[in-house]
N, C-alpha and C positions, 0 to 999 in steps of 0.2 A: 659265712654266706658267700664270701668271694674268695676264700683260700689265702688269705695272707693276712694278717694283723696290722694296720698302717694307715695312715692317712692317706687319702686317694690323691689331694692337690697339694700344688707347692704355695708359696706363701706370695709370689705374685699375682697368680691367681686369684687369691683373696681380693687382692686390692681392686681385681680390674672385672670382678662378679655383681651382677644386677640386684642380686637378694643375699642376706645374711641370720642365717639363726643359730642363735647363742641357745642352747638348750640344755638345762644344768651348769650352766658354766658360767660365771662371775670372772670373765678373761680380764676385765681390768685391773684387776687384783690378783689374780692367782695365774694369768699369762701374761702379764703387760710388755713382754717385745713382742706375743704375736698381735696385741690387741694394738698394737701401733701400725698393723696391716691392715686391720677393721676399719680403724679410726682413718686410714688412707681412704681405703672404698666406702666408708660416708661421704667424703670430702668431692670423692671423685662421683656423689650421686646415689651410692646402692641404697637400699632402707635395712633396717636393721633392726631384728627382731628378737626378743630377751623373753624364755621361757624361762623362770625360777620362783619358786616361795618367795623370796623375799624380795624387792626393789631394790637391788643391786645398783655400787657404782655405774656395771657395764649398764642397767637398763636405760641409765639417766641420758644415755646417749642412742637409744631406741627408739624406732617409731611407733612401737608396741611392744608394751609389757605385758604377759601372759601369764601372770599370779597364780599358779596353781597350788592346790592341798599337796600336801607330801605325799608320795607315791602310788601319786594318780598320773601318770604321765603316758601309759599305755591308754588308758581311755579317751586322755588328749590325745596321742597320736592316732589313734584310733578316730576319732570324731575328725579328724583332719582328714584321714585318708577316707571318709565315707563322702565327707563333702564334696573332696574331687572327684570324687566318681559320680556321686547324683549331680553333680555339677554340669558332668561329660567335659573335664580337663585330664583325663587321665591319657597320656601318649600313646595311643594306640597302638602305633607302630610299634615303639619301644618293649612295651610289654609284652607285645605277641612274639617278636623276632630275641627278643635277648630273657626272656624270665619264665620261672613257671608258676602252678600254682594260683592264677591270678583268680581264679572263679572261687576256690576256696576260701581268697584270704578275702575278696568280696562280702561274702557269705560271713565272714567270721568278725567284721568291721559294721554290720548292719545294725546291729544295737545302738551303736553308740552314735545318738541321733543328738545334734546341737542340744538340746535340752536336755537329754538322757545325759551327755557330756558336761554341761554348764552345772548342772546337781551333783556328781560328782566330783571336779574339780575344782568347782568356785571359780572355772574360766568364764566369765560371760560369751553367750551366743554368738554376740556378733562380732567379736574378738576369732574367736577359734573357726569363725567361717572367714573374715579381714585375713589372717594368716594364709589359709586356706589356699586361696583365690590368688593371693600375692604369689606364693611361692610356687603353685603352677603355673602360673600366667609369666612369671620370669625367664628372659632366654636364658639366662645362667644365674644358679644360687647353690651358695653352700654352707651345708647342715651342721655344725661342731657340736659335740657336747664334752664332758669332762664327768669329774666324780659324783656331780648332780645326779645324773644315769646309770652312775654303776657301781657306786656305795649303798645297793639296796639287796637284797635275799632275792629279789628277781632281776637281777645286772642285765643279763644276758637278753632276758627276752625285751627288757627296756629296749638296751639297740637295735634288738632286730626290729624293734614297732617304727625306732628312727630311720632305719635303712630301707623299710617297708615306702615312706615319703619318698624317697627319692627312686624308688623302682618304679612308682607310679609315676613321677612327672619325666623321666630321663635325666636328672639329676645328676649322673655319674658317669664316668668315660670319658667326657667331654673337656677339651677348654674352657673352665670356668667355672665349672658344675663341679661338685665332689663332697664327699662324705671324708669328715677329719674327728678322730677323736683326739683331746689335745694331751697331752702326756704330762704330767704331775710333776715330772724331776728331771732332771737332765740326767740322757742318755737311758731313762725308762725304754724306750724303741729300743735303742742299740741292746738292751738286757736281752731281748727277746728275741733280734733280730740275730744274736750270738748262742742263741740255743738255749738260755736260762730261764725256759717254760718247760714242762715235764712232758709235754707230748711231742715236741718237736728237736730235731738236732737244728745246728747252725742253718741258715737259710728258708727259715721254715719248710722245712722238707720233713717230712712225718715218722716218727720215727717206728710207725709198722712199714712201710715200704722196705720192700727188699734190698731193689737198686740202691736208695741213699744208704741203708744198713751198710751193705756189701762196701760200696766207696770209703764210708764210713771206717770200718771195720779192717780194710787194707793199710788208709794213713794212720791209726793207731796201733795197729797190729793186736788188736783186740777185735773178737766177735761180739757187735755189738746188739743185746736183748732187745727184741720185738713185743717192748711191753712201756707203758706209760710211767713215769714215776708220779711222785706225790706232789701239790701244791702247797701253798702256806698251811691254808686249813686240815686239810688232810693228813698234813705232816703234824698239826697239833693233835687232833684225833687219834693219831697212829699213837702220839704220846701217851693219851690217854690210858687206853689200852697196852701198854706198855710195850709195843711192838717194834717205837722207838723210841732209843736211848740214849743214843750221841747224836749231838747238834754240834756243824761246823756252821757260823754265819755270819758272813760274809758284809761288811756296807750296813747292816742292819740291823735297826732297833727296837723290837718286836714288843720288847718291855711296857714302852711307852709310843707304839704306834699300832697295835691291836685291841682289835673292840672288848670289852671286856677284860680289862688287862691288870685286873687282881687273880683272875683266874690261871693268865699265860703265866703270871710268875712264880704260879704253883709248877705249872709244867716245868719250865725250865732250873727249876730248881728241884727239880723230882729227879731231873734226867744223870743220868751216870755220868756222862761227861760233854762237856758243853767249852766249844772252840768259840772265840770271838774275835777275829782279825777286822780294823778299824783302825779310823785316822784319831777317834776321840774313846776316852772310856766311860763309855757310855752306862745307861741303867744296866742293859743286859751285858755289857761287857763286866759290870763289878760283879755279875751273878758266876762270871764263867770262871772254869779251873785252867783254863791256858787263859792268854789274851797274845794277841799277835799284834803289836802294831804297825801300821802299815802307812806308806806313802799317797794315798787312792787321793788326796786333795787337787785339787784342777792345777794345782802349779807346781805341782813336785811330780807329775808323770808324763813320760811319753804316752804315745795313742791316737785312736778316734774315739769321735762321739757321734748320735746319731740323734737327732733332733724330731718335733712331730711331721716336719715335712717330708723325713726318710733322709736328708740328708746328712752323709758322714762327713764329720769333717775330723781334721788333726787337731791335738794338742800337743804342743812342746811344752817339755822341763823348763820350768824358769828358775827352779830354788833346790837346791836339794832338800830332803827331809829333815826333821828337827830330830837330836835325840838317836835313839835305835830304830827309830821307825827304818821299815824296807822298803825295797818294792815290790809290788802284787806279785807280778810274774817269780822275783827270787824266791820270796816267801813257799810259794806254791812246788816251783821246781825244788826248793831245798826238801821240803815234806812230802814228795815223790822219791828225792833218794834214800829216804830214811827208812821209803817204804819200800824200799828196794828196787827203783826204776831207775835207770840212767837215763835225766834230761836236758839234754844241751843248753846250756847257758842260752840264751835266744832271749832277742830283743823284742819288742813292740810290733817291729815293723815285720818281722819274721815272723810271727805268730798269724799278722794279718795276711802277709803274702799264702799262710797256709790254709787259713781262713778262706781267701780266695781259691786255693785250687780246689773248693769241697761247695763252695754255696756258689751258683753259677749271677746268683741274684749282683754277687758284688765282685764278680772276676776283673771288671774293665777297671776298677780302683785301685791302680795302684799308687804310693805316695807320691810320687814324682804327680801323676796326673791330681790327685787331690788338693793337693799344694798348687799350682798352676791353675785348676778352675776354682780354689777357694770355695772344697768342696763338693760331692757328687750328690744326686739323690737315687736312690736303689730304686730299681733295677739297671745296671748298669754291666751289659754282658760283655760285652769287650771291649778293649782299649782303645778302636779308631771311630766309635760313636759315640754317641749318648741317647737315649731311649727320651721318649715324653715328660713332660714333668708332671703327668697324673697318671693315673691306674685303671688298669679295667678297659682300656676303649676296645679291645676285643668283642666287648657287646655292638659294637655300633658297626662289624665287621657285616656286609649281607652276606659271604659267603659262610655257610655255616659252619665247616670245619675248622672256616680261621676264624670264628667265631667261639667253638670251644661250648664248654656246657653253658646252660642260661642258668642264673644268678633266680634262686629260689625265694617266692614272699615267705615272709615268718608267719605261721600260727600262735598267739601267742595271749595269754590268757590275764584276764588283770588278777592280783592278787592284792590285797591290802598290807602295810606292814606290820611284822608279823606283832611288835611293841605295840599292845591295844591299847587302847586309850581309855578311860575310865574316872570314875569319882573320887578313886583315889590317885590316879594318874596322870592328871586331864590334860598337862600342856605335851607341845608335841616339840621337842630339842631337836635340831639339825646340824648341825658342824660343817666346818671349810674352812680354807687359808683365810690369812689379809696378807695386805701386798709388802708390808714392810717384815715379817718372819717369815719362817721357812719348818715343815713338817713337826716334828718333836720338839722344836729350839735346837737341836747339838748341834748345829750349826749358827746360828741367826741369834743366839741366847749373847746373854752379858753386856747389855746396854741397854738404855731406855730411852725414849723414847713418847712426845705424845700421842701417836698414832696407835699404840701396842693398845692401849688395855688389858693389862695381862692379868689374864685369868677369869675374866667378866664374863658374865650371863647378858646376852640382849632379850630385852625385852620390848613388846609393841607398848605405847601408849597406853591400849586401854587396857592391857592385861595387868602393868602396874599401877592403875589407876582402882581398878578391882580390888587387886592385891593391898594398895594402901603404901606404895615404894615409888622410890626417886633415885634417880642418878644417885651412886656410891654408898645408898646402901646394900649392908651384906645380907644376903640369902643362905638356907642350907635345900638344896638343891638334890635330890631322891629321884632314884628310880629301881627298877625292883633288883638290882644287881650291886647298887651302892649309894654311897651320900656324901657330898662333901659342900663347903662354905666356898661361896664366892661373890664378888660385888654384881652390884647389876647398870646397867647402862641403857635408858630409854631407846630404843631408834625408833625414826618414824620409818624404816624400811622393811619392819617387820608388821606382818596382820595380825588380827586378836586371834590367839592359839598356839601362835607360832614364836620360841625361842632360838638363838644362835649362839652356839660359842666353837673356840677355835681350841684343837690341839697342840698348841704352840708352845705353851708353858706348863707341862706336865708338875714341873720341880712347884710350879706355884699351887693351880689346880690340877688334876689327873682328869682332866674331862673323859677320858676312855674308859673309864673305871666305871662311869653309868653305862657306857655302848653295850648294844646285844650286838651277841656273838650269832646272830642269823645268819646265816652265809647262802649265797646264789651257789646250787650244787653244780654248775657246770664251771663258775668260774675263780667258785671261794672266795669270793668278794662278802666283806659283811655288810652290814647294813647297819652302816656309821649315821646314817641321814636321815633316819626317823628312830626316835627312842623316846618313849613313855616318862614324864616325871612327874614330879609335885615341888611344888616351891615354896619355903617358909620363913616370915621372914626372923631374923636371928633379932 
């Protein structure tokens, strides 16, 4: 909707904003150095708003928690953006001069009347009109969400109902106002920001444009195809079908961090030949017929990284690697000469100065200047400035050419998920971090911990009061894709219906191994956050 994938503010920003909403995101646990810029702009006054299923760490420090059903969050935003409008809070100016679309996405918000919204969500009324009110009537606030919004089979239109909120109040462009999705791993942005999305080259520059092709296409001295490749999902499909064969992959664990993941290990064991370069030997690295190991650990490489505020920063080598492991760059250039390319030994920094001369977004960063401001944030076009430290203020341009196109509302439709619920199905499982492990465990694994619970099903009070269970008994835990034993652990942060557990310790339980493999067709995202089970106890 704005052309570039990225959070729009920097992280002081945060602290010095009137309103804050946390929406799908549980930051205290699965972001805790950005939730220490939250926890600044309470201190310093803001209110702080927590939309999730479950009473989260982060809500305990809110002034509203916004309880809603699992994958009802477009009808909430929806009932949000209608109130501002029969409200007459919607920025008039704003939306005339910088958006389009506004009469339509009116029209398409009118259903979802407070009541129409409090039935389907289980938000109460006067909750979702409190938000409402707060968050237009704010001179600055900003909107975050995380995997809450976009671990579902409709990811994509989720955000755009979130980015819909802040096109109605002016929410974005501004000092202090801005739309952040928060990023899951470090250097997730820099992934994407280096071109390791299928529709885009470096810089997010498109990769049907000619111009970037042709540029493109000179420093490689290759003509580069005017066609999209494949994403995760798509690339599993393609395996289906058998159309692909060999898998190189790269940092990643697919084994045990995709939904459905008795199925993936069909694929990847189906495939003819299967590369695995990594710091650890992971599930899918014991699947593969090479394994490459590699240096990629935060302290055995040169580099940047690139953080949710967009900014890049260095890392220096502190250790060399243990063993055989390489480095990324050798490993890569040695299996180009094999493949019959001559490529120059080239360091980190020489890769990124090239990097620069191709993505204009990060021309002005060179190491010398990265090093010296302790980091830059993108867009950064030449070397004797620096640009704003949010995005978008183009909209708030009156001239209309320097203005640019206006930022379009989403049409966007509710769908239910797709895992229905039933007699034989009836609770509804959702997954996320805790703050002390990290995605699959091959990192975070090999110590304990009282904080872990590894491998535990959470359950609300009264669903194991129903059920006839307590704290550390075990369950056998169903849903229509698989089954497996695991303890249960009462919280009171859960509602009757709603279970939790984490992907953390697959070696103990395979919580993925229930996930549906639902995917959001625009962005291949499954829908890890709502899955159908049944609970028995062992």
């Amino acid at each position: 909707m704005f052309g570039a994938g990225g959070g729009t503010s920097s992280y002081q920003e945060i602290e010095e904003t009137d309103l804050i909403v946390l929406w799908g995101s549980n930051a205290r646990e699965t972001h805790p150095i950005f939730f220490h810029h939250v926890l600044k702009a309470v201190r310093n006054g803001a209110r702080l708003y927590v939309v999730d299923p479950r009473r989260t760490s982060s809500a305990k420090w809110a002034d509203g928690w916004l309880g809603l059903n699992v994958g009802t969050d477009i009808p909430l935003a929806g009932a949000v953006a209608r109130e501002i409008i029969h409200s007459g809070l919607v920025n008039e100016a704003f939306v005339e001069r910088a958006t389009s679309g506004f009469a339509e996405f009116a029209a398409a918000v009118e259903p979802w009347t407070l009541t129409a919204a409090e039935s389907e969500t289980g938000v109460p009324a006067e909750a979702i009109r409190e938000l409402a009110h707060a968050f237009a009537r704010a001179e600055r606030a900003q909107l975050c969400w995380t995997l809450g919004i976009t671990e579902h089979h409709n990811a994509t239109d989720n955000v755009r109902s979130l980015i819909n909120l802040s096109l109605l109040t002016g929410h974005v462009g501004r000092y202090g106002s801005g739309l952040n999705p928060l990023r899951g791993q470090n250097n997730v942005q820099g992934g994407g920001d280096m071109g390791a999305i299928p529709n885009r080259l470096p810089g997010f520059q498109d990769i049907l444009d000619s111009e970037a092709r042709e540029k493109f296409g000179r420093a490689y001295g290759r003509e580069i195809q005017p066609r999209y490749g494949m994403h995760l999902t798509q690339m599993f499909e393609a395996m289906d079908r058998r159309e692909l064969t060999a898998v190189y992959c790269v940092g990643e664990n697919p084994v045990q961090s995709e939904a459905d993941s008795e199925r993936t290990v069909k694929r990847l064991t189906d495939l003819d030949h299967l590369v695995v370069q990594d710091i650890f030997l992971t599930k899918t690295a014991q699947l593969a017929d090479v394994v490459l190991p590699a240096s990629a650990a935060w302290c055995e490489s040169n580099g940047t990284v690139t953080n949710s505020e967009r900014r890049v920063q260095l890392v220096r080598k502190a250790i060399d690697p243990p063993g055989q492991a390489r480095d990324d760059i050798a490993i890569i250039s040695d299996l180009a000469g094999r493949l019959g390319h001559h490529w120059e030994a080239t360091s980190a920094e020489e890769i990124w100065n090239e990097l620069r001369s191709l993505s204009p977004m990060h021309a002005g960063m060179s190491y010398r200047r990265l090093e010296e401001l302790h980091g830059i944030q993108w867009p950064c076009f030449s070397e004797d400035r620096l640009e704003p430290p949010y995005l978008h203020g183009r909209l708030w341009e009156v001239d209309p050419e320097r203005r640019g196109a206006p930022a379009p509302f989403g049409i966007v439709e509710h769908r239910l998920p797709v895992d229905v619920l039933d007699d034989d199905f009836p609770l509804r499982l959702t997954t996320g971090r805790r703050l002390d492990s990290y995605n699959t465990g091959v990192q975070s694994g090999g110590y304990s911990s009282p904080l872990r619970g590894e491998g535990a099903i959470e359950l609300s009070p009264e669903d194991a009061r129903r059920l006839g269970l307590a704290t550390g008994d075990k369950v056998r835990i169903s849903s229509r894709r698989a089954s497996l034993i695991a303890p249960v652990v009462v919280d009171q942060a859960l509602r009757e219906g709603l279970a939790f557990m984490t992907p953390h310790f697959p070696d103990v339980v395979d919580t993925n191994s229930l996930t549906i493999e639902a995917t959001d067709p625009i962005a291949g995202t499954a829908e890890y956050k709502a899955t159908a089970i049944r609970i028995d106890k062992v």
